[in-house]
C-alpha positions as CSV (number, residue, x, y, z in Angstrom):
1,X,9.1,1.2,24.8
2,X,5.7,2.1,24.3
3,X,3.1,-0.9,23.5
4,X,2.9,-1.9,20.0
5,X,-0.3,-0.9,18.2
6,X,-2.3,-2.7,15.4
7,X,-2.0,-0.5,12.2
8,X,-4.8,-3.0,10.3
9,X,-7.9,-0.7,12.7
10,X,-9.9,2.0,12.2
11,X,-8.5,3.7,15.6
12,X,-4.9,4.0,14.1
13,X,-5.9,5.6,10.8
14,X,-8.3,7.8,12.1
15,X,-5.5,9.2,14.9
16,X,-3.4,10.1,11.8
17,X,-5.6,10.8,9.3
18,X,-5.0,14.6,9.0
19,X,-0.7,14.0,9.2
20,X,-1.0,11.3,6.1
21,X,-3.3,13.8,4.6
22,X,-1.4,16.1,4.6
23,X,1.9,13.9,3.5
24,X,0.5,12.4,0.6
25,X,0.1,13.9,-2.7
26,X,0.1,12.2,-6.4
27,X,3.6,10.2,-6.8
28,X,6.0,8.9,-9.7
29,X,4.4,5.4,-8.5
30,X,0.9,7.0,-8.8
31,X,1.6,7.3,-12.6
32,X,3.3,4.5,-13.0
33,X,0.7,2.6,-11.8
34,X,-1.8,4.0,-13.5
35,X,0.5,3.8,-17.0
36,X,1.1,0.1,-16.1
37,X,-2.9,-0.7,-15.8
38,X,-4.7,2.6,-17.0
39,X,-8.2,2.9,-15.7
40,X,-11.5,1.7,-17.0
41,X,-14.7,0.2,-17.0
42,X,-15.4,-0.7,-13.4
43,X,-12.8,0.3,-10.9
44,X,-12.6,-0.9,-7.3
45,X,-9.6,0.6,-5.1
46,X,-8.9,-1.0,-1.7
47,X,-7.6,1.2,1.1
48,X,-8.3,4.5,-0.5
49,X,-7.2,6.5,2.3
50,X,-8.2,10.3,1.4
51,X,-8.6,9.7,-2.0
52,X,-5.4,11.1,-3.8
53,X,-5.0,8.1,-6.1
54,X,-8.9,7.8,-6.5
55,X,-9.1,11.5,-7.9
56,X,-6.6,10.3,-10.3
57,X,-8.2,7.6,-11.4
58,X,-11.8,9.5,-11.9
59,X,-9.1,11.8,-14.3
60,X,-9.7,8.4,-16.7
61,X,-13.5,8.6,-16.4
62,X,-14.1,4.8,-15.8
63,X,-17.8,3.6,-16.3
64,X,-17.7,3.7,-11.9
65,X,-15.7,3.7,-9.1
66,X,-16.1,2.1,-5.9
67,X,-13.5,3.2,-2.7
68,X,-12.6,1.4,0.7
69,X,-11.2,1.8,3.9
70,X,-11.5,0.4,7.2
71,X,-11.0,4.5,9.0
72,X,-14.4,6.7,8.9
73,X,-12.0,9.9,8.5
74,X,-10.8,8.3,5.5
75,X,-14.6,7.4,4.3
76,X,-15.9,10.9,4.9
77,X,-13.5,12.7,2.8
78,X,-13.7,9.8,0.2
79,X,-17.5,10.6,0.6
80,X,-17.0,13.8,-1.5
81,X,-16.0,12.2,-4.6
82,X,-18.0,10.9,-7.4
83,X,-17.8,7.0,-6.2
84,X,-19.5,4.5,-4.0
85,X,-17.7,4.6,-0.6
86,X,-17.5,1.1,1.6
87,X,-16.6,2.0,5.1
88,X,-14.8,-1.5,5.9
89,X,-11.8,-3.9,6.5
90,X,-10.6,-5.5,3.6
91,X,-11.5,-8.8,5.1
92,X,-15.1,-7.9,5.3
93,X,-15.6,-6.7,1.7
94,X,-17.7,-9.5,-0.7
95,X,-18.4,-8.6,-4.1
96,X,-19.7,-10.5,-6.5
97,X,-17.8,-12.5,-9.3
98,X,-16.7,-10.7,-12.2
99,X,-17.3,-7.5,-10.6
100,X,-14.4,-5.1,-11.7
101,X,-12.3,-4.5,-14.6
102,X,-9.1,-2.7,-12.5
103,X,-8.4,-3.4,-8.6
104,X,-5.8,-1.3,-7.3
105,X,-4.1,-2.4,-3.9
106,X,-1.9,0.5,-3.5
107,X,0.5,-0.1,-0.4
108,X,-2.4,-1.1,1.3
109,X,-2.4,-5.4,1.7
110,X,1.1,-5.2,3.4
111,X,-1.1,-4.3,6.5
112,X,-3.2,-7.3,6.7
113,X,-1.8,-10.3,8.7
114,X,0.4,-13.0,7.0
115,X,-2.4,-16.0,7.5
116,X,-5.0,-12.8,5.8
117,X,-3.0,-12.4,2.8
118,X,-3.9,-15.9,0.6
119,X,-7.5,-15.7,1.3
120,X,-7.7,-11.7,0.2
121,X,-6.1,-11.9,-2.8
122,X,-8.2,-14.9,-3.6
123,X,-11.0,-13.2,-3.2
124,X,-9.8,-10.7,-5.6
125,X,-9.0,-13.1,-8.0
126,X,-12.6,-13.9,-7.8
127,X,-14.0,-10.0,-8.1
128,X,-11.8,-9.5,-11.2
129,X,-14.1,-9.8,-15.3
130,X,-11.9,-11.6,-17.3
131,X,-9.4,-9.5,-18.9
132,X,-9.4,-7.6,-16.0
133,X,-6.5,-6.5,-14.1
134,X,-5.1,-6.3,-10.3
135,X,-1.9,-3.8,-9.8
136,X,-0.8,-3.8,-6.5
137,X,1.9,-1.3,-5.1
138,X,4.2,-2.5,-2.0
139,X,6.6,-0.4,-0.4
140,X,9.9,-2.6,1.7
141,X,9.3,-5.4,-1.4
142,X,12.7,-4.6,-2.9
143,X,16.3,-6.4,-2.3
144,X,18.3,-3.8,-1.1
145,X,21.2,-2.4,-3.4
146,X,23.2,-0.1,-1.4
147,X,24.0,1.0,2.1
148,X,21.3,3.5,2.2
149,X,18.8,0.7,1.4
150,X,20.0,-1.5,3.6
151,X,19.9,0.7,6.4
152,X,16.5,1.9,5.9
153,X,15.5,-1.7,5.8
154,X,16.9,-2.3,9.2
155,X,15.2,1.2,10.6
156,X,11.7,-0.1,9.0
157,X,11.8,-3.4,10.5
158,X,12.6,-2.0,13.9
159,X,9.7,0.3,13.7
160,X,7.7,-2.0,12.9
161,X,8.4,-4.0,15.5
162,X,8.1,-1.1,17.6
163,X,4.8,-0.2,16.1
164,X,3.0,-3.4,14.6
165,X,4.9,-6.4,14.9
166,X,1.8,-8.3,12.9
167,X,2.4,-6.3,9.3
168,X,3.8,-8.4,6.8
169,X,5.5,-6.5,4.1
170,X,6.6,-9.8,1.9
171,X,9.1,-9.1,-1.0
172,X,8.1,-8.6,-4.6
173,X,8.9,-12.7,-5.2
174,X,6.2,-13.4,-2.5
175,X,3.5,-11.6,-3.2
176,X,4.0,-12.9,-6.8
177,X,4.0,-16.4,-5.3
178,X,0.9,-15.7,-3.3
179,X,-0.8,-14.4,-6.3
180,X,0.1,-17.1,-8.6
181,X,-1.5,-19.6,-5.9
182,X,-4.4,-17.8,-5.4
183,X,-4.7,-18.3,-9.5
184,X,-3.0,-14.7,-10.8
185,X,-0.9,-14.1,-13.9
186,X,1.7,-11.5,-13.5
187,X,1.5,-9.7,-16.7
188,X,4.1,-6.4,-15.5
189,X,6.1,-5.4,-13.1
190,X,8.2,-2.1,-12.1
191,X,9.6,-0.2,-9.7
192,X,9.6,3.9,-9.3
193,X,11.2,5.8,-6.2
194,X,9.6,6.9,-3.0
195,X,11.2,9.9,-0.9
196,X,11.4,8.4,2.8
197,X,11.4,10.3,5.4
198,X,14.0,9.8,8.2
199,X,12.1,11.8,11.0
200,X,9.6,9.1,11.1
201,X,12.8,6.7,12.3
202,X,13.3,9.4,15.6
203,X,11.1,7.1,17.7
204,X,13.5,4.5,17.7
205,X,16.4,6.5,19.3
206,X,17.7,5.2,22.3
207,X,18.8,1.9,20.0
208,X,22.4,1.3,19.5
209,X,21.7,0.2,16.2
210,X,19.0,2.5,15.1
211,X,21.3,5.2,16.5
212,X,23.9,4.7,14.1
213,X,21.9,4.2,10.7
214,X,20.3,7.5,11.4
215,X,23.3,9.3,11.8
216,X,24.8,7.4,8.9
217,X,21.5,8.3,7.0
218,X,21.7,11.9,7.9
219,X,25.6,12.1,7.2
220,X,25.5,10.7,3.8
221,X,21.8,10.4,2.1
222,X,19.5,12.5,4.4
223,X,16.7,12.3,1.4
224,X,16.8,9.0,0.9
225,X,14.5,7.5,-1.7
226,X,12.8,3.5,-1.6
227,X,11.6,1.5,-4.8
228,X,7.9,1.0,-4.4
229,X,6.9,-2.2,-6.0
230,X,4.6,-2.7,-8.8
231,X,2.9,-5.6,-9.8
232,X,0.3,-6.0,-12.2
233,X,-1.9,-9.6,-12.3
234,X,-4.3,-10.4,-14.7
């Protein structure tokens, strides 16, 4: 098995930068998100990747927008967009206080290491006006319901032991906890469906167990679809 890589760096993003691309396009959780804590004022989104969710908040003409992500592929095509790009890791970002009406987090913090997690969304707390708002989108938050979710579970947390054994991915009740600690109100929460796809699980063949919930996947739900997470903090 091949050495596990850290997907928190540049190097990793900028390696797939053109297959995420090319595999992301505005989502049901997009809109959701966006319906749940609608745009305005001043806007900061961590993680921005190539900008699909940034273009549709510009759709809500805040007063600015300011983008970040730790991959320079990611930054240059964010560069094209009306909105001030930071080229960093979301640990090295400081704003000041009161900076930002709406933060957006969109399966993006899950990265970050677990002893990373309190201080970040701390330092949100701090970057948000009052009144303002934090929604943050997690994917693998969810209690599974059925098989399918179960299995899928068990696939993603043996990829990501294959791949990044440091990611954290806490469940919804978690990240609520962390945020109430780090002095956040949850004012809403939802969920809306994510199509996963099982070709990304391929890697893990070879594994008695991985072996079997992908060709029980493929048997009886080969489209499977996740809850994303949303959580909105004021």
């Amino acid at each position: 098995m091949a050495t596990p890589i850290r997907t928190d760096g540049a190097d990793y993003w900028d390696a797939g930068a053109v297959a995420y691309t090319a595999g992301r396009s505005p989502s049901a959780v997009d809109a959701a998100t966006l319906r749940l804590a609608p745009p305005t004022g001043d806007v900061l989104e961590l993680g921005a990747g190539p900008g699909v969710v940034s273009r549709q908040i510009l759709a809500f003409a805040p007063a600015s927008l300011t983008v970040t992500d730790v991959s320079p592929a990611f930054c240059a095509a964010l560069g094209r967009l009306p909105a001030h790009v930071i080229c960093a890791d979301h640990r090295a970002l400081n704003f000041p206080t009161g900076s930002f009406d709406r933060i957006y987090a969109m399966a993006t913090l899950h990265h970050l290491r677990e002893e990373a997690l309190a201080p970040m969304l701390t330092a949100v707390r701090g970057w948000l006006r009052p009144g303002g708002r934090f929604a943050l989108v997690e994917d693998w938050a969810f209690t599974p319901e059925n098989a399918t979710q179960q299995r899928l579970l068990r696939l993603r947390a043996a990829l990501r032991h294959h791949q990044d054994p440091g990611e954290t991915h806490p469940d919804a009740n978690t990240w609520i906890g962390l945020a109430f600690a780090a002095g956040l109100c949850q004012t809403a929460r939802a969920e809306a469906p994510r199509r996963e796809q099982l070709a990304r699980y391929e890697v893990l063949r070879g594994d008695p167990v991985a072996d079997e919930d992908l060709g029980w996947l493929y048997a009886h739900d080969p489209e499977p679809e996740i809850p994303m997470s949303i959580l909105v903090f004021a």
